[in-house]
C-alpha positions in Angstrom: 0.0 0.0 0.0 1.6 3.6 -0.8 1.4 6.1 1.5 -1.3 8.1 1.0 -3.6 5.3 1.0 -2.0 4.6 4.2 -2.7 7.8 5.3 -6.0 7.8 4.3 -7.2 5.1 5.5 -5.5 5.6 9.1 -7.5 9.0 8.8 -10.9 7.1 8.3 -10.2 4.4 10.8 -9.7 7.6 13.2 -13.5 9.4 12.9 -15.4 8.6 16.0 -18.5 6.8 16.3 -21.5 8.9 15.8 -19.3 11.5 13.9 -18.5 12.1 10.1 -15.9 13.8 7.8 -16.2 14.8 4.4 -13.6 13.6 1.7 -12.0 16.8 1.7 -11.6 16.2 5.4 -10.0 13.7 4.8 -7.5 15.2 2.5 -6.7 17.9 4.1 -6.0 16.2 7.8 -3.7 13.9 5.3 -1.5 16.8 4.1 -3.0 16.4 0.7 -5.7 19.7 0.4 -7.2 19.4 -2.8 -7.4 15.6 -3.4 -10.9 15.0 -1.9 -11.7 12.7 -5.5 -8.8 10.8 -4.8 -10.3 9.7 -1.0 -13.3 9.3 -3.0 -11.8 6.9 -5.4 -9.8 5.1 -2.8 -13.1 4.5 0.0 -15.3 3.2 -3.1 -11.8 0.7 -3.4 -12.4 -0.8 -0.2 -13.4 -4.8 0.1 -17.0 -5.4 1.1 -16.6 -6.5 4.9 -13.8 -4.2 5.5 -13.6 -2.9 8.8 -13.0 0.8 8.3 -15.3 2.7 9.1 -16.2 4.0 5.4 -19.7 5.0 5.8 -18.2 7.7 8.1 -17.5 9.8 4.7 -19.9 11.9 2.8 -19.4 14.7 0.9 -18.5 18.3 0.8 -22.6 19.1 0.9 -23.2 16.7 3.8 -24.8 14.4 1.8 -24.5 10.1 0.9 -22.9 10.4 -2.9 -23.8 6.5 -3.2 -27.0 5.7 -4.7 -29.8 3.4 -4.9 -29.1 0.7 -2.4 -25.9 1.5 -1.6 -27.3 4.9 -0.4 -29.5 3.4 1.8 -26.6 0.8 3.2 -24.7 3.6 4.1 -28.0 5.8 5.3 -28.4 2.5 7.5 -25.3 2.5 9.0 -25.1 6.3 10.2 -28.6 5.8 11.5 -27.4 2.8 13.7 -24.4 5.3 15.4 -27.3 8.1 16.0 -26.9 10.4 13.3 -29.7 12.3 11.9 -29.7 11.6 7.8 -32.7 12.4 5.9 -34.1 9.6 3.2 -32.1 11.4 0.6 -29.2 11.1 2.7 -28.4 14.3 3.9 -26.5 15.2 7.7 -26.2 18.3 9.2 -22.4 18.9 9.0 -22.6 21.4 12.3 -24.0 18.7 14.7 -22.0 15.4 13.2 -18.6 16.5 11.7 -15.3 15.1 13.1 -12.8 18.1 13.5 -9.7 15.8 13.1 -9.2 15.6 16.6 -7.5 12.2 17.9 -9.8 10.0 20.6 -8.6 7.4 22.2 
């Protein structure tokens, strides 16, 4: 694995439970401002069953950018951690979004 994947996915691995980042977030708390597609492209990369948190990720508009029924998977998942999403998938970015800092 290179690493900004590395770096990525340690990012992703770090958002709280009940929290979310956008991909940008992401990016940005990487070192890498700009490359928010790239997170994008690496999450959507991921295994089915992997462990990382990936449903923690949404996009710059607070919103699910998966469709259909993966929409809903994802919807599903936040829901089950307590956050608030609409049925078109949308989360209020000022009550759920992780500000990079580390818990332990």
């Amino acid at each position: 694995m290179d690493d900004f994947a590395n770096q990525i996915y340690t990012l992703v691995h770090q958002i709280p439970y009940g929290k979310v980042a956008t991909y940008g977030d992401i990016a940005k708390f990487a070192g890498y401002p700009g490359y928010a597609r790239q997170v994008g492209r690496l999450i959507a990369t991921l295994p089915e069953g992997s462990k990382l948190p990936w449903h923690r990720v949404i996009n710059a508009k607070g919103m699910i950018s998966l469709t259909g029924d993966n929409l809903q998977r994802q919807r599903k998942k936040l829901l089950e951690e307590g956050i608030t999403v609409t049925e078109a998938g949308k989360i209020k970015l000022s009550n759920y979004r992780w500000d990079g800092s580390w818990y332990n």
